[in-house]
Backbone as CSV, one residue per row, in Angstrom:
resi,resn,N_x,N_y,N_z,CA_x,CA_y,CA_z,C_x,C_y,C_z
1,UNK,1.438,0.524,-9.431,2.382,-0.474,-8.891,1.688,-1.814,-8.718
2,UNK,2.333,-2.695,-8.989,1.866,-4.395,-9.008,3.167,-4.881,-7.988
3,UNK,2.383,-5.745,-7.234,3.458,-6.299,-6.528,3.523,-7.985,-6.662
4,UNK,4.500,-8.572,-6.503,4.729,-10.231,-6.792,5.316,-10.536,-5.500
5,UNK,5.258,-11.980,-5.646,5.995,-12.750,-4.221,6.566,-13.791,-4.559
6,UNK,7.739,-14.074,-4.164,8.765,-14.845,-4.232,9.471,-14.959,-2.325
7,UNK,8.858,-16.144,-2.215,9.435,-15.997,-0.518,10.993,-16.328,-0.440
8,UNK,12.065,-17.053,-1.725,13.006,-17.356,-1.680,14.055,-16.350,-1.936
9,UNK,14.168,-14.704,-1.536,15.418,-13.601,-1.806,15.345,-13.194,-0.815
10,UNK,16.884,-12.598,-0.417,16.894,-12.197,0.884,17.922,-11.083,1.090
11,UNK,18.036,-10.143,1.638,18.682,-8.663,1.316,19.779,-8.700,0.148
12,UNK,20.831,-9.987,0.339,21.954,-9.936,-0.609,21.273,-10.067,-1.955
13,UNK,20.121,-10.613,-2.146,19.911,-10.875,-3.894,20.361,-10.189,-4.704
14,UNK,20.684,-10.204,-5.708,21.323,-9.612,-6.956,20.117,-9.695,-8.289
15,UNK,19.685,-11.274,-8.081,19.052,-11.902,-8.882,17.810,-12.525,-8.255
16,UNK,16.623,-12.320,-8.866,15.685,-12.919,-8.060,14.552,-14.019,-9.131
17,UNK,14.714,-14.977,-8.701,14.136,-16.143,-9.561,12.563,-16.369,-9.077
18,UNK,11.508,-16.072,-9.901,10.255,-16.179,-9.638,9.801,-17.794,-10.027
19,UNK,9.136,-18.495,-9.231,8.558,-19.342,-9.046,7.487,-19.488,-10.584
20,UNK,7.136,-20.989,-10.799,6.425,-21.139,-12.039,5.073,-20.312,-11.778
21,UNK,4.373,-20.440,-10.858,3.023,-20.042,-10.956,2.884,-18.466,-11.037
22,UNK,3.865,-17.988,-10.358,3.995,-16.435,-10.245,4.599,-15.771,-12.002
23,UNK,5.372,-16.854,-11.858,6.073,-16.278,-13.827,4.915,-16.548,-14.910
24,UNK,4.210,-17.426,-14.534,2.839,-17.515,-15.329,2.121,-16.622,-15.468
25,UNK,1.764,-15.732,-14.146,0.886,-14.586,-14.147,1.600,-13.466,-14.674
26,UNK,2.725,-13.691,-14.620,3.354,-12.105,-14.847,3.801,-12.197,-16.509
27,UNK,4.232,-12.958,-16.898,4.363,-13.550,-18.762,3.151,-13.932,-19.618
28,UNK,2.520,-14.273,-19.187,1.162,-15.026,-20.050,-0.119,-13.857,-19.236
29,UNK,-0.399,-13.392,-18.133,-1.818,-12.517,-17.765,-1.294,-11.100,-17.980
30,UNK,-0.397,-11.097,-17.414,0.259,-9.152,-16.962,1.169,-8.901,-18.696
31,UNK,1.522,-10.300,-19.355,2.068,-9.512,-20.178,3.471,-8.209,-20.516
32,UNK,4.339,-9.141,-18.972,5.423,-8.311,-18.446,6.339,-8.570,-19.693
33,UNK,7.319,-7.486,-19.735,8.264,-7.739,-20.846,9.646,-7.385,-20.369
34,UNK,10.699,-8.115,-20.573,12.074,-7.506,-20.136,12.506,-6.574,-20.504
35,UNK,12.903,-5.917,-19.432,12.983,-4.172,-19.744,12.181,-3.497,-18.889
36,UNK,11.060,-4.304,-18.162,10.144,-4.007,-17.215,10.386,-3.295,-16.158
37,UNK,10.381,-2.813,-15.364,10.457,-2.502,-13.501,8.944,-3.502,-12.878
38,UNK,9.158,-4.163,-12.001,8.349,-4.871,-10.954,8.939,-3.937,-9.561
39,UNK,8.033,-5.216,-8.968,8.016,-5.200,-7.131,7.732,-6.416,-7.284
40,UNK,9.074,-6.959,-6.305,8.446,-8.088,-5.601,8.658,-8.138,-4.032
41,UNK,7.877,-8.938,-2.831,8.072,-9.287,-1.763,7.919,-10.930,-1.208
42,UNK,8.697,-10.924,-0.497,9.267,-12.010,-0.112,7.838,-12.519,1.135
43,UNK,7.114,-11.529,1.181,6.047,-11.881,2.744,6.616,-11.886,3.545
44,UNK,7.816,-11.314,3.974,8.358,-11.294,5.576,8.871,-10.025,6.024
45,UNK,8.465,-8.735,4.659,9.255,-7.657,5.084,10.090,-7.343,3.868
46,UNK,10.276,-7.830,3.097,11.503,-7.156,2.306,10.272,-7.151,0.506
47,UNK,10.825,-6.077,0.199,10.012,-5.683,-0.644,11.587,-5.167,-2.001
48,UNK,11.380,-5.612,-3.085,12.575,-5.764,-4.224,11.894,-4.643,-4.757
49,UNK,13.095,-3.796,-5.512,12.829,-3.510,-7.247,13.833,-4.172,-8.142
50,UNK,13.038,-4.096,-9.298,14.346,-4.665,-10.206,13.667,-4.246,-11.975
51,UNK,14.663,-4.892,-12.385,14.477,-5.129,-14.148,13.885,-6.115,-14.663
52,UNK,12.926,-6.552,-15.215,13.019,-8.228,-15.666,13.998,-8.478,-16.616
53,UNK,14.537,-9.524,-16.356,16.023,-10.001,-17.217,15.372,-11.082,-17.914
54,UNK,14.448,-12.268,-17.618,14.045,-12.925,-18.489,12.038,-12.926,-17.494
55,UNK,11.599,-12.973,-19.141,9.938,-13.188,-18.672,9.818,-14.498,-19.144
56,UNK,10.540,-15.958,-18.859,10.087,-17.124,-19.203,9.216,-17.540,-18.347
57,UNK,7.588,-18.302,-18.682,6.223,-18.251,-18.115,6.642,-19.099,-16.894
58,UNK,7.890,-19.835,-17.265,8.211,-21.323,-15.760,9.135,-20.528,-15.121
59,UNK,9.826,-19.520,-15.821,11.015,-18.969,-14.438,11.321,-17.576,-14.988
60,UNK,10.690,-16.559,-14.533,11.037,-15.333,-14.374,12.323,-14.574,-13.789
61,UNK,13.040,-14.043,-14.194,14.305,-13.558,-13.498,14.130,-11.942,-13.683
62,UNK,14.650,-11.666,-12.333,14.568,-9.987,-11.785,15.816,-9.686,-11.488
63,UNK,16.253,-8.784,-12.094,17.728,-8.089,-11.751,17.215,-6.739,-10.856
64,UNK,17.707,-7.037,-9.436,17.325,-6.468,-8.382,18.347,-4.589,-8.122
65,UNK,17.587,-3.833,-8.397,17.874,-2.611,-7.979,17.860,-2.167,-7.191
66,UNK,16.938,-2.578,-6.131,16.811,-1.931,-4.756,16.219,-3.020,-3.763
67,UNK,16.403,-3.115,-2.979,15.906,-4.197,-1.696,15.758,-2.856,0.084
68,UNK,14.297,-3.169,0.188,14.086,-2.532,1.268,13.344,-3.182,2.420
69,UNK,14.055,-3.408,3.373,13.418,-3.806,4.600,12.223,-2.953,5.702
70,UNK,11.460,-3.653,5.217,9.810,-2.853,6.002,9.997,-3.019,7.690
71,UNK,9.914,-2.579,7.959,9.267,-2.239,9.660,8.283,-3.112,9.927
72,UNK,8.451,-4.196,10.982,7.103,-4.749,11.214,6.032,-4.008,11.825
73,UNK,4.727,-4.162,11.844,3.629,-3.638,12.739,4.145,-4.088,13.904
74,UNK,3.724,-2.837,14.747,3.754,-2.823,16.283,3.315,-3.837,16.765
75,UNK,2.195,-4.024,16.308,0.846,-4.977,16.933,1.424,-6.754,16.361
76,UNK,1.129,-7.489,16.969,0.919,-8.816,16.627,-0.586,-9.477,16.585
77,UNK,-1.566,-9.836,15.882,-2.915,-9.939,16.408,-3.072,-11.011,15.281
78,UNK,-3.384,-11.863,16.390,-3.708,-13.401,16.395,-5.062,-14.001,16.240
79,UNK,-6.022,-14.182,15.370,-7.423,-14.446,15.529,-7.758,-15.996,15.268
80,UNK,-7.845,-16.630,16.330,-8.731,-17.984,16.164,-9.797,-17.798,15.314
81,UNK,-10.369,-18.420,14.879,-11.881,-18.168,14.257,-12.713,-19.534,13.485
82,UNK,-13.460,-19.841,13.981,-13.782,-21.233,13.605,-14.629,-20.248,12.074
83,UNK,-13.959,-21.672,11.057,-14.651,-21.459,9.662,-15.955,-21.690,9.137
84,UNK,-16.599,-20.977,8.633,-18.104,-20.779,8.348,-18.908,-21.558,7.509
85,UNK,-20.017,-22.010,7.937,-20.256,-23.491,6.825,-20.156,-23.000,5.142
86,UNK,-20.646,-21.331,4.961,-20.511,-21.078,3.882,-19.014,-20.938,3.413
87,UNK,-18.413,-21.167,2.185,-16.998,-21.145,2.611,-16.456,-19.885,1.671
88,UNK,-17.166,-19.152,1.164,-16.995,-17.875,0.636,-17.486,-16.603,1.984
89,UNK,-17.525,-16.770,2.747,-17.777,-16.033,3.913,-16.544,-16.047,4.805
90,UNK,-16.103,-17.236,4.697,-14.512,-17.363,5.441,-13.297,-16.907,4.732
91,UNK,-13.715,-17.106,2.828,-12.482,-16.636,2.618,-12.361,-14.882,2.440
92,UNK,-14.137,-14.431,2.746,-14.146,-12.668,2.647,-13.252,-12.728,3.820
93,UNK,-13.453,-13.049,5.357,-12.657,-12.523,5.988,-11.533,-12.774,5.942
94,UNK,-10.528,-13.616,5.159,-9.352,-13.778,5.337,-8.734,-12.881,4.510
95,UNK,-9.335,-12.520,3.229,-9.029,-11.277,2.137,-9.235,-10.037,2.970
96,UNK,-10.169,-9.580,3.550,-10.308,-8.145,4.233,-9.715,-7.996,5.655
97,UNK,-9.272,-9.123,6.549,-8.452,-9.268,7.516,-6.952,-8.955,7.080
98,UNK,-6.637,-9.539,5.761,-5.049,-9.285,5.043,-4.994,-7.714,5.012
99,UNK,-6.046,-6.968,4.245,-5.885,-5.889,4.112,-6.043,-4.856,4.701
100,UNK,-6.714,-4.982,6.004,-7.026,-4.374,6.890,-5.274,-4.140,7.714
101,UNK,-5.097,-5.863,8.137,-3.657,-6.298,9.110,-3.967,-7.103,10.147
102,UNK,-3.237,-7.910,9.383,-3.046,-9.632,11.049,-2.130,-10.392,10.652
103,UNK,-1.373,-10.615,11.889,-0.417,-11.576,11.582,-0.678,-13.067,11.269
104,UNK,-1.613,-13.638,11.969,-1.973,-14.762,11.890,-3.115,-15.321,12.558
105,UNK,-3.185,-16.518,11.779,-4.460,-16.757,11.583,-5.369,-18.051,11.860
106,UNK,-5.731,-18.498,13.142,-6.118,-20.041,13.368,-7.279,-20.231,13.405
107,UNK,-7.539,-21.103,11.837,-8.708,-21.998,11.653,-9.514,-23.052,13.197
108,UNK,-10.801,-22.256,13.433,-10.647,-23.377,14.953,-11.920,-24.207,14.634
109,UNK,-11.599,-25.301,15.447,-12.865,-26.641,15.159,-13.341,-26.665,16.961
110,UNK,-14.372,-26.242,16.930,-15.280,-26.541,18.136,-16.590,-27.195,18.175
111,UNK,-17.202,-27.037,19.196,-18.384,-28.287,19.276,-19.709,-28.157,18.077
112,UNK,-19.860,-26.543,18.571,-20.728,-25.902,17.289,-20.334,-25.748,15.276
113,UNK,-19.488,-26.054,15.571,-18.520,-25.812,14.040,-19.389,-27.059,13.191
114,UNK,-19.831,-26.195,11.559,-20.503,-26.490,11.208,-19.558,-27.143,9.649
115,UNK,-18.331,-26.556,9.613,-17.187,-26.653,8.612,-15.957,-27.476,9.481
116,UNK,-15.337,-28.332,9.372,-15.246,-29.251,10.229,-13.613,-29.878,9.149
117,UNK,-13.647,-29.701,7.570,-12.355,-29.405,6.802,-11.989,-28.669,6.146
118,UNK,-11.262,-27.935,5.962,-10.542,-26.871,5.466,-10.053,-27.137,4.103
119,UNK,-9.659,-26.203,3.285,-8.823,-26.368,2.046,-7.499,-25.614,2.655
120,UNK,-6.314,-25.645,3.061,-5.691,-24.893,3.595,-4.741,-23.970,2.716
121,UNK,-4.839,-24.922,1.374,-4.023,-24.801,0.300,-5.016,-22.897,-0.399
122,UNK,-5.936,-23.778,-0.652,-6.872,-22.638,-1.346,-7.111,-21.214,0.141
123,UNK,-6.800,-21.478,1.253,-6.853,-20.192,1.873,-6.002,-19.231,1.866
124,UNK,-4.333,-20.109,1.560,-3.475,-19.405,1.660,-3.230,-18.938,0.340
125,UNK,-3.673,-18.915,-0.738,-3.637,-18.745,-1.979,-4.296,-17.111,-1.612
126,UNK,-5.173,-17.621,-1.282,-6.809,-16.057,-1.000,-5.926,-14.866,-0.266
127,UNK,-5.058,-15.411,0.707,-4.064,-14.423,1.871,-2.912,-14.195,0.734
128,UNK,-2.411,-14.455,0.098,-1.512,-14.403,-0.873,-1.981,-13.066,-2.046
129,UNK,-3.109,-13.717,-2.308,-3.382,-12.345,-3.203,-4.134,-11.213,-2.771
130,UNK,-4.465,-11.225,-1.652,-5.145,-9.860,-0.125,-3.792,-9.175,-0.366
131,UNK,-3.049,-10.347,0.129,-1.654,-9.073,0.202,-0.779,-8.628,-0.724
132,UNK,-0.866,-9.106,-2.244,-0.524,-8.430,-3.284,-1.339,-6.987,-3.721
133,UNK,-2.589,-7.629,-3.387,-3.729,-6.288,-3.927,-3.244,-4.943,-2.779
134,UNK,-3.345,-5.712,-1.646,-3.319,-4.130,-0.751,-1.932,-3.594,-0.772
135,UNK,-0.568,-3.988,-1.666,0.611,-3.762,-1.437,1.458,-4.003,0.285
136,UNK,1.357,-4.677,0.445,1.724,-5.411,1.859,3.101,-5.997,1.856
137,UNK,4.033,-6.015,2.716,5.188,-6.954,2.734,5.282,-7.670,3.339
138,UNK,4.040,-8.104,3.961,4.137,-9.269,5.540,2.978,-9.926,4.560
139,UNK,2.672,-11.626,4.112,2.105,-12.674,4.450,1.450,-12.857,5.582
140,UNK,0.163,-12.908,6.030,-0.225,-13.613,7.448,0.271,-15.585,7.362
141,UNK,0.455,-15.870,8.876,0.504,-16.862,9.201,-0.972,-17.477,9.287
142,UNK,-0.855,-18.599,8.354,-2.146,-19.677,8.709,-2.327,-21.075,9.329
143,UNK,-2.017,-21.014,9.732,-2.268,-22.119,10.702,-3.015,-23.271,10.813
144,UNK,-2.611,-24.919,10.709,-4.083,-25.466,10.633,-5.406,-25.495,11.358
145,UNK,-6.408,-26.633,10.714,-7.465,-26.643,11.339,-6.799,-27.051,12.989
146,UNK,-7.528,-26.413,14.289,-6.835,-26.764,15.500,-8.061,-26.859,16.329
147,UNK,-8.455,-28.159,17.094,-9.290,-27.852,17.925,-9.160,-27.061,19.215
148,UNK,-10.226,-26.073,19.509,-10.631,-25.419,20.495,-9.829,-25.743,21.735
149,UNK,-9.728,-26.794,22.290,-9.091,-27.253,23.361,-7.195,-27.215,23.435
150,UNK,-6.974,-27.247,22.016,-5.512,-27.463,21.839,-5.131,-26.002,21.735
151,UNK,-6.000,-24.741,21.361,-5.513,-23.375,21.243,-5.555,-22.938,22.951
152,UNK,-6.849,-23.226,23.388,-6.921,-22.594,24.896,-6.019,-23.318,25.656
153,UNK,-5.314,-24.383,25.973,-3.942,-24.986,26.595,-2.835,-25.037,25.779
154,UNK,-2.894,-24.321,25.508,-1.016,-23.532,24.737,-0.665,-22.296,24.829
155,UNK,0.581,-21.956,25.453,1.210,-21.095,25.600,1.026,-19.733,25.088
156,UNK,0.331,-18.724,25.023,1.338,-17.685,23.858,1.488,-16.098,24.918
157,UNK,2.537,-15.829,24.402,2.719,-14.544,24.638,1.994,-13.572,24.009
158,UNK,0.979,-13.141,24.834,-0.221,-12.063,24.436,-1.639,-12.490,24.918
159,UNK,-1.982,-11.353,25.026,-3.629,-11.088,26.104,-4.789,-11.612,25.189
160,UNK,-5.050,-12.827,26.195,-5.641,-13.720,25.649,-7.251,-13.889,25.560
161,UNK,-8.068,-13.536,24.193,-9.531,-12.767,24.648,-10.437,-13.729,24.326
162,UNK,-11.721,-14.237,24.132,-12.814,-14.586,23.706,-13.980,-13.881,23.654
163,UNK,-14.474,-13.713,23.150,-15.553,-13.062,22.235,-16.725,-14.272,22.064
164,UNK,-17.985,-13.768,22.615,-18.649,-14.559,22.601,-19.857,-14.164,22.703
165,UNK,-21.091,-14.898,22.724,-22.990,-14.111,22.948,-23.424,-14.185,24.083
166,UNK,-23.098,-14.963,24.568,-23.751,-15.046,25.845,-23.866,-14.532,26.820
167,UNK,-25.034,-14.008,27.656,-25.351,-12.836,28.096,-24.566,-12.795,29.908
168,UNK,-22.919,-12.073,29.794,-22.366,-12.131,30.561,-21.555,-11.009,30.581
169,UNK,-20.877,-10.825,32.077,-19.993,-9.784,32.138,-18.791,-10.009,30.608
170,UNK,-18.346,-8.636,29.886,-17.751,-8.738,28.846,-17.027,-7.246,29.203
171,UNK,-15.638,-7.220,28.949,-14.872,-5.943,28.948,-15.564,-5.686,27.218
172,UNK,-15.250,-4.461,26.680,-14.806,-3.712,25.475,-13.574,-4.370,24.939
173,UNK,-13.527,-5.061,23.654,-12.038,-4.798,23.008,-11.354,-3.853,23.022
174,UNK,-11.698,-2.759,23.143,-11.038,-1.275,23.249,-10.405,-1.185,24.095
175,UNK,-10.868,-1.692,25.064,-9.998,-1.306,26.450,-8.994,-2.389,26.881
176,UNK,-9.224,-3.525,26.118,-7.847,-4.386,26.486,-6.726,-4.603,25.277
177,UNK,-6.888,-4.533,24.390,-6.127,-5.021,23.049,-4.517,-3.960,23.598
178,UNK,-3.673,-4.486,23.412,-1.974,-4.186,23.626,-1.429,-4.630,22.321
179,UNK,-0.599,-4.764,22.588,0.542,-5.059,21.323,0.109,-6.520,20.637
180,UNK,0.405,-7.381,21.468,-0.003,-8.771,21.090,-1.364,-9.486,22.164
181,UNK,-1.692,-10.136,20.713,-3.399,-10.175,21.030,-3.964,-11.408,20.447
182,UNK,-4.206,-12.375,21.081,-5.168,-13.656,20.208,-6.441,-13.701,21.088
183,UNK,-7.332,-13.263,20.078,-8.915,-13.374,19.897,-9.282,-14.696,19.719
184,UNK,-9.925,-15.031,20.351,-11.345,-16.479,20.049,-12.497,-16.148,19.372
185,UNK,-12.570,-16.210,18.156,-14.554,-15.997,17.645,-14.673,-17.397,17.620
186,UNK,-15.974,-17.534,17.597,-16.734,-18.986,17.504,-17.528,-18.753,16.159
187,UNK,-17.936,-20.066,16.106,-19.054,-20.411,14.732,-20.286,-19.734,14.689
188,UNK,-21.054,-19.831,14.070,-22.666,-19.766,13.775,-23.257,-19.915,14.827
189,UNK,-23.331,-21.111,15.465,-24.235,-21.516,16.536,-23.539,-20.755,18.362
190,UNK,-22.431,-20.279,18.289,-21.332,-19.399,19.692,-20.580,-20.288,19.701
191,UNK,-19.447,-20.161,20.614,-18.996,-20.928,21.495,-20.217,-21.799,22.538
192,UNK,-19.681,-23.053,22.884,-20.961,-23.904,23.824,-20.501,-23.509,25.289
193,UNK,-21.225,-23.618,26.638,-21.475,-22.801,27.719,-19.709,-23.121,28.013
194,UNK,-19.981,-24.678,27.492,-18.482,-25.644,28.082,-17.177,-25.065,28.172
195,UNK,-17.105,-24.941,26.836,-16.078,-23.923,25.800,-15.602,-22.920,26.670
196,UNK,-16.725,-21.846,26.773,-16.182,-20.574,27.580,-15.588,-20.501,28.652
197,UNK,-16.351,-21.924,29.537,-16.276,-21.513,30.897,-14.379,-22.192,30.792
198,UNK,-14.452,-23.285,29.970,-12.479,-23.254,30.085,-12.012,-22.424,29.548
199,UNK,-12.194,-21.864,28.551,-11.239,-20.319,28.150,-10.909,-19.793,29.226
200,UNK,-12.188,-19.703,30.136,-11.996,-18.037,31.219,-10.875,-19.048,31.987
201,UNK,-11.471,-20.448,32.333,-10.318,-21.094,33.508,-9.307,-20.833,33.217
202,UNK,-8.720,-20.792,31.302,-7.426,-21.148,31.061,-6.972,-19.434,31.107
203,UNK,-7.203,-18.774,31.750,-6.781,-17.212,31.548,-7.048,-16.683,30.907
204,UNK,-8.096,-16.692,29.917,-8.568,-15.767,28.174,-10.169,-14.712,29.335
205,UNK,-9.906,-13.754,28.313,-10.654,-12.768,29.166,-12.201,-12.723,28.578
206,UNK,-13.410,-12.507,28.279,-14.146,-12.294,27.413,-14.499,-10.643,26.802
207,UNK,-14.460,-10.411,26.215,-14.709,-9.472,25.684,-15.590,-9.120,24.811
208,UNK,-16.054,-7.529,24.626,-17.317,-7.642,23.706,-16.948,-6.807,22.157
209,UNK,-17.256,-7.230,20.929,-16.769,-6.355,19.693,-17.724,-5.581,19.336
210,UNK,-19.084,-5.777,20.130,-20.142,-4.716,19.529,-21.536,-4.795,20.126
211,UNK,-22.458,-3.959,20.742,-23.698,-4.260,20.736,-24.645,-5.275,20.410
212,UNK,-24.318,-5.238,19.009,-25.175,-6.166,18.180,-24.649,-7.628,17.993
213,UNK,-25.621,-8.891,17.529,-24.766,-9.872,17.256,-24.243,-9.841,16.118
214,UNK,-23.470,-10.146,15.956,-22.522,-9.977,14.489,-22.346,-11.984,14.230
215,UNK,-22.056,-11.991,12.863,-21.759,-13.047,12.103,-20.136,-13.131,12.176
216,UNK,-20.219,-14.666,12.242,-18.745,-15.394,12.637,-17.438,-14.371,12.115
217,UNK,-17.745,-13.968,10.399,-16.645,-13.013,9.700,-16.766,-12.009,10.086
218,UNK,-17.987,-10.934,9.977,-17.923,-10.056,10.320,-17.187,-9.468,12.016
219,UNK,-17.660,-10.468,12.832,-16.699,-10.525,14.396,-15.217,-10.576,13.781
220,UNK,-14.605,-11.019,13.170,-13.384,-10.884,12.875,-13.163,-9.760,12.673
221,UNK,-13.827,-9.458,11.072,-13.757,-8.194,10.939,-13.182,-7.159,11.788
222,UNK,-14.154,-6.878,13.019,-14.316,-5.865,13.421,-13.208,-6.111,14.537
223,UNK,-13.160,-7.150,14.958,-11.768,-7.143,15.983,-10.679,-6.951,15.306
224,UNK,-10.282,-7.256,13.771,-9.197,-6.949,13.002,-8.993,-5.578,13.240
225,UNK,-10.264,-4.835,12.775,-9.961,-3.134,12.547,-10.143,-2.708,13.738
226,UNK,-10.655,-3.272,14.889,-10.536,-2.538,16.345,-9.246,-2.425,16.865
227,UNK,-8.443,-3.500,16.471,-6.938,-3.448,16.801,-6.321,-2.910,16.218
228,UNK,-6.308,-2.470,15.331,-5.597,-1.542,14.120,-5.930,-0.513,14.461
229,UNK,-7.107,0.042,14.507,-7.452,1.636,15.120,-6.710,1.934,16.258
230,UNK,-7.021,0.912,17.635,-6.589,1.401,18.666,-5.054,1.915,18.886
231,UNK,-3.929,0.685,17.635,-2.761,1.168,17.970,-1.893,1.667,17.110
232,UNK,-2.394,2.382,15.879,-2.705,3.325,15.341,-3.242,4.869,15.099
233,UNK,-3.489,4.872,16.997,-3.861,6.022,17.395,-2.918,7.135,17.547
């Protein structure tokens, strides 16, 4: 099974019109032919079958057989994460975070941040094809670059954590992660003393993802799949 994305069909489709870049891959790389069966998903849950009716490389058309609405994950899990000066290290975790499971996803700029602009275009491209490869019907949300200060004074519904090195009282992720969840990782160099001490003011809890120090992605990592295990149990 190969799956495609077209965010523009929605349960009624009949007909589903693929976008140029997507009809490119599927006519000119994949070599699709009408007469075909696909999958496509929309990234929000709805996952198509159909026929291909035309394989033209600028506009693909799918005569839709079946349309099924996915179940969202229980969990909502939200990871700040300031981006890594290397920038193939940021986009491993955004590919193995897709496939693992996260809803979304905020690029953060703090004092230590050593990557400071983003390609936002080229990340969501990387989350785009995480979630074709792993067969997924949810897209993560990406979010722009946001400084540190503008995530910890805003609102959200869900238990609000930071993750950090510094040698202080720290719960387990294990023992707090619930349904909805936004994590703080910091850069290369931590979060700065400054940083933390307003997280904790602004209500964010600290928490620990492991013994060891771990690298900016890999901390994602592991808070991705710690939340997935736990409510998945």
């Amino acid at each position: 099974m190969q799956l495609f994305y077209e965010s523009n069909f929605t349960k009624e489709s009949s007909i589903i019109s693929i976008s140029a870049e997507e009809s490119r891959h599927i006519s000119k790389v994949l070599r699709k032919n009408i007469g075909d069966q696909v999958y496509i998903t929309n990234g929000s849950g709805l996952l198509a079958k159909g026929i291909m009716r035309s394989n033209h490389p600028k506009k693909c058309e799918i005569e839709v057989s079946e349309i099924q609405e996915k179940q969202k994950p229980r969990t909502h899990l939200h990871i700040a994460i300031a981006p890594t000066k290397a920038n193939d290290r940021f986009e491993w975790f955004l590919e193995k975070a897709t496939e693992i499971g996260i809803q979304e996803i905020t690029p953060l700029l703090c004092e230590h941040s050593e990557r400071k602009v983003i390609k936002k275009e080229r990340y969501e491209k990387v989350l785009l094809s995480a979630m074709k490869q792993s067969l997924s019907p949810f897209l993560p949300k990406l979010n722009p670059l946001t400084p540190f200060s503008d995530v910890i004074n805003s609102e959200f519904n869900a238990t609000k954590l930071i993750a950090h090195c510094e040698n202080s009282p720290k719960e387990k992720l294990s023992k707090l992660c619930v349904e909805k969840n936004l994590i703080l990782i910091g850069p290369e160099g931590d979060f700065s003393s400054t940083e933390i001490d307003k997280a904790l003011a602004n209500g964010f809890t600290a928490t620990s993802l492991s013994e060891s120090r771990l690298r900016t992605e890999t901390a994602g990592i592991v808070a991705c799949h710690t939340v997935n295990l736990i409510q998945n149990l």
